[in-house]
C-alpha positions as CSV (number, residue, x, y, z in Angstrom):
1,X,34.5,142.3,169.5
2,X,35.4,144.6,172.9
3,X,38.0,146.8,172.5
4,X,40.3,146.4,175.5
5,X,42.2,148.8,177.4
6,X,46.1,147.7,177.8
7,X,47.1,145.0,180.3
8,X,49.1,148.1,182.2
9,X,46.4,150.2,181.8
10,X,44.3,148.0,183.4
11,X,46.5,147.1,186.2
12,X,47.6,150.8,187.2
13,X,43.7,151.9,186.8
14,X,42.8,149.2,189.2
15,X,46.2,149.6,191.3
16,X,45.1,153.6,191.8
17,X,41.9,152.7,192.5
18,X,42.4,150.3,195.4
19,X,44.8,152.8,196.7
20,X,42.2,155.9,196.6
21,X,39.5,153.7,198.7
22,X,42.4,152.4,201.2
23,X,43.4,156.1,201.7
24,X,39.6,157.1,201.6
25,X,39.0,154.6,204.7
26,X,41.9,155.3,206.7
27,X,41.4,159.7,206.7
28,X,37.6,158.7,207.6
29,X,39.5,156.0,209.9
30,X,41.7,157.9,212.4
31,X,39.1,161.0,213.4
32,X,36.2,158.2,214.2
33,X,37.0,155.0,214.6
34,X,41.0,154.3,216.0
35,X,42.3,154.7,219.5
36,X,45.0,157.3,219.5
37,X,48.1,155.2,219.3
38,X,46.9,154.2,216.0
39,X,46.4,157.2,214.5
40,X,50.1,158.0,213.8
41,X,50.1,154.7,211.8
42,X,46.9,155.2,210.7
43,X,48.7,158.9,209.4
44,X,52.0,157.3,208.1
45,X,50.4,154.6,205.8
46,X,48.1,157.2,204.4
47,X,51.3,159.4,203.5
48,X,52.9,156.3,201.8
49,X,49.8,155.1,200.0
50,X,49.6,159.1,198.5
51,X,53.3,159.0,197.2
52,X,52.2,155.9,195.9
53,X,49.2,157.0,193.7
54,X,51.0,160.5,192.9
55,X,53.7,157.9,191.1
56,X,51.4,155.5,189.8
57,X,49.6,158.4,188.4
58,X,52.8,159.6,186.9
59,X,52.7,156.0,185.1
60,X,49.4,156.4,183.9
61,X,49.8,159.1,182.6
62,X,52.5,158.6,180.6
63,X,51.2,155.0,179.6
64,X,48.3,157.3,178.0
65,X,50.5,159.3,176.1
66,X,51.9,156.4,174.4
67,X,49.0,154.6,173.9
68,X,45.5,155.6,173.2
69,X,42.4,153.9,175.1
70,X,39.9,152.4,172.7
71,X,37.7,154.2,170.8
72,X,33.8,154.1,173.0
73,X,31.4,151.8,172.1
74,X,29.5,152.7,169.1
75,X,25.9,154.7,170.4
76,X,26.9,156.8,172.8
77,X,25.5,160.3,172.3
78,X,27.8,163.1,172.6
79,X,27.1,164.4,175.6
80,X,28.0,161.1,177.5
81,X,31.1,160.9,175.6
82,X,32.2,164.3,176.3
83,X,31.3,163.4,179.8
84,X,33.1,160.7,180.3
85,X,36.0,162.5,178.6
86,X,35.7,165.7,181.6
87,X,35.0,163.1,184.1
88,X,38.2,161.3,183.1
89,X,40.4,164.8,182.8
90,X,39.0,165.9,186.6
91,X,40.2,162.2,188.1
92,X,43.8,162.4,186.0
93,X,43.8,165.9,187.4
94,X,42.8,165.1,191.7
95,X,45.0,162.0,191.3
96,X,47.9,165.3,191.1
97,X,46.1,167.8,193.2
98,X,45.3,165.3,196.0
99,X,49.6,164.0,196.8
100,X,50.3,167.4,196.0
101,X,48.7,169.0,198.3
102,X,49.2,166.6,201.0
103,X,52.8,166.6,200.5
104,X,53.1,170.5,200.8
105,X,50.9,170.4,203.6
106,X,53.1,167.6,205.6
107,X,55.9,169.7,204.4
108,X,54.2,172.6,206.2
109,X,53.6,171.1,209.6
110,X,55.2,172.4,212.2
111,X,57.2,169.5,213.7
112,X,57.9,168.4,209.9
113,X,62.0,168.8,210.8
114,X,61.3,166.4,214.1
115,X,59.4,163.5,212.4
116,X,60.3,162.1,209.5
117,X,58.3,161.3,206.9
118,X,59.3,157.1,205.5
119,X,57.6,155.3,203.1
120,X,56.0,152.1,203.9
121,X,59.2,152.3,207.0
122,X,61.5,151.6,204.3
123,X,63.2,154.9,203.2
124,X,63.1,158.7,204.3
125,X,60.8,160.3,201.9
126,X,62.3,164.0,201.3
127,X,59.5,167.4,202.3
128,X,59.8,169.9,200.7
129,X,62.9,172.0,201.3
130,X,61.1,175.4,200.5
131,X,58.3,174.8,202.3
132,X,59.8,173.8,205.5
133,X,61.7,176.8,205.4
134,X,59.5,179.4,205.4
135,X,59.2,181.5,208.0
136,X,56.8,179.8,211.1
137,X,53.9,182.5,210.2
138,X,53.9,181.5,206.8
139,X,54.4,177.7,207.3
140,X,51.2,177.9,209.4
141,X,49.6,179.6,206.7
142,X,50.6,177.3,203.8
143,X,49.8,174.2,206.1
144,X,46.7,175.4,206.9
145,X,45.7,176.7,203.1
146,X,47.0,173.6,201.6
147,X,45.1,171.8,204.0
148,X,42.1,172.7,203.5
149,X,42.3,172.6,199.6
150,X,43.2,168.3,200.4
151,X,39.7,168.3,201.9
152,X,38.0,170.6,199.6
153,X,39.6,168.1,196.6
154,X,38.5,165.0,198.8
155,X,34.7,165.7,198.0
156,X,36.2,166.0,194.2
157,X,37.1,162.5,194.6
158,X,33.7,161.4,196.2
159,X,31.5,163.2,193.7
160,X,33.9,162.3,190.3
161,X,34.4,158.2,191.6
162,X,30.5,158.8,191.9
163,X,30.0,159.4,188.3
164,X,32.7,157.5,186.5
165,X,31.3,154.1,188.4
166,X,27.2,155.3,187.7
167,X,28.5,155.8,184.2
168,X,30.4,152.6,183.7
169,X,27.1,150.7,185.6
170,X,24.8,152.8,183.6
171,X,26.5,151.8,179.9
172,X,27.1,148.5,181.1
173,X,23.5,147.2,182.4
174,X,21.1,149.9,180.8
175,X,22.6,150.4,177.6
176,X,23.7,147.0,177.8
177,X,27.0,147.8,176.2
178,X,30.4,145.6,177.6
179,X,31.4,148.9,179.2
180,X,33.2,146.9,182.2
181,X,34.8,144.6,180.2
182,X,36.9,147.2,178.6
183,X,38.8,148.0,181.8
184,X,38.0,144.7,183.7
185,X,41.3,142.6,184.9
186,X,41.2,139.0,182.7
187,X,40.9,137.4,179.6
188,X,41.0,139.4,176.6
């Protein structure tokens, strides 16, 4: 018998991860590919849709405390569990680090004070009041540092969704273990 992640488990893992690949195609989206009155938009969505997974995360999180995932399948060696464990602790970690910095960053930006940040258009979400205000010299600094960090995590999230998806493939068709089926949307 599989041994099933929770029904809200399931739904915020696959709620998250929808989210990461809409946010993933619209940062790649607005440099290359839109005309410059859609970036802004482009910009906007991508703020909402981080608030969104910081929360979410937030929910996972604390869904994990409360409830513990189901044991592996029986033959994994050790290292892959203890891999799958580090891969798991990275991608609880960048699903913080990545809002985070985004949201200190935005707070950061210059014109912050002129252009409100809403989420989805519905309400004003709040920057953050320390950031904004520091001193311009050290706003540009922060902005810029916090910045780069969001892209330096970014190819944390390429190289960790990498691994977590070639391990569940690998367990799933190679081992030939019901690796998907523990986190897969459905029938129990």
């Amino acid at each position: 018998m599989i041994q099933r992640y929770t029904r809200t488990a399931i739904v915020l893992h696959w709620a998250i991860a929808l989210l990461v690949l809409l946010n993933i195609a619209l940062a790649w989206s607005w440099p290359n590919f839109l005309p410059d009155a859609q970036v802004r938009p482009a910009i906007d969505l991508h703020k909402s849709v981080g608030v969104t997974i910081l929360g979410l995360a937030l929910l996972r999180l604390l869904w994990r405390f409360g409830h513990r995932p189901p044991p592996f399948p029986r033959g994994y060696a050790r290292w892959e569990v203890n891999a799958a464990h580090a891969t798991h602790f990275l991608l609880y970690a960048i699903l913080f680090a990545m809002p985070l910095t985004g949201w200190i960053m935005d707070s950061a930006y210059e014109h912050a004070a002129a252009t409100p940040m809403y989420w989805f258009g519905l309400f004003q979400w709040p920057r953050l009041g320390v950031i904004m205000n520091l001193d311009p010299v050290t706003k540009k600094s922060v902005h810029d540092t916090f910045g780069a960090a969001h892209e330096l995590i970014s190819y944390l999230v390429y190289a960790l969704f990498f691994i977590h998806l070639v391990g569940a493939l690998k367990h799933q068709w190679l081992d030939r273990t019901q690796e998907l089926q523990r986190m897969w949307p459905g029938r129990r």
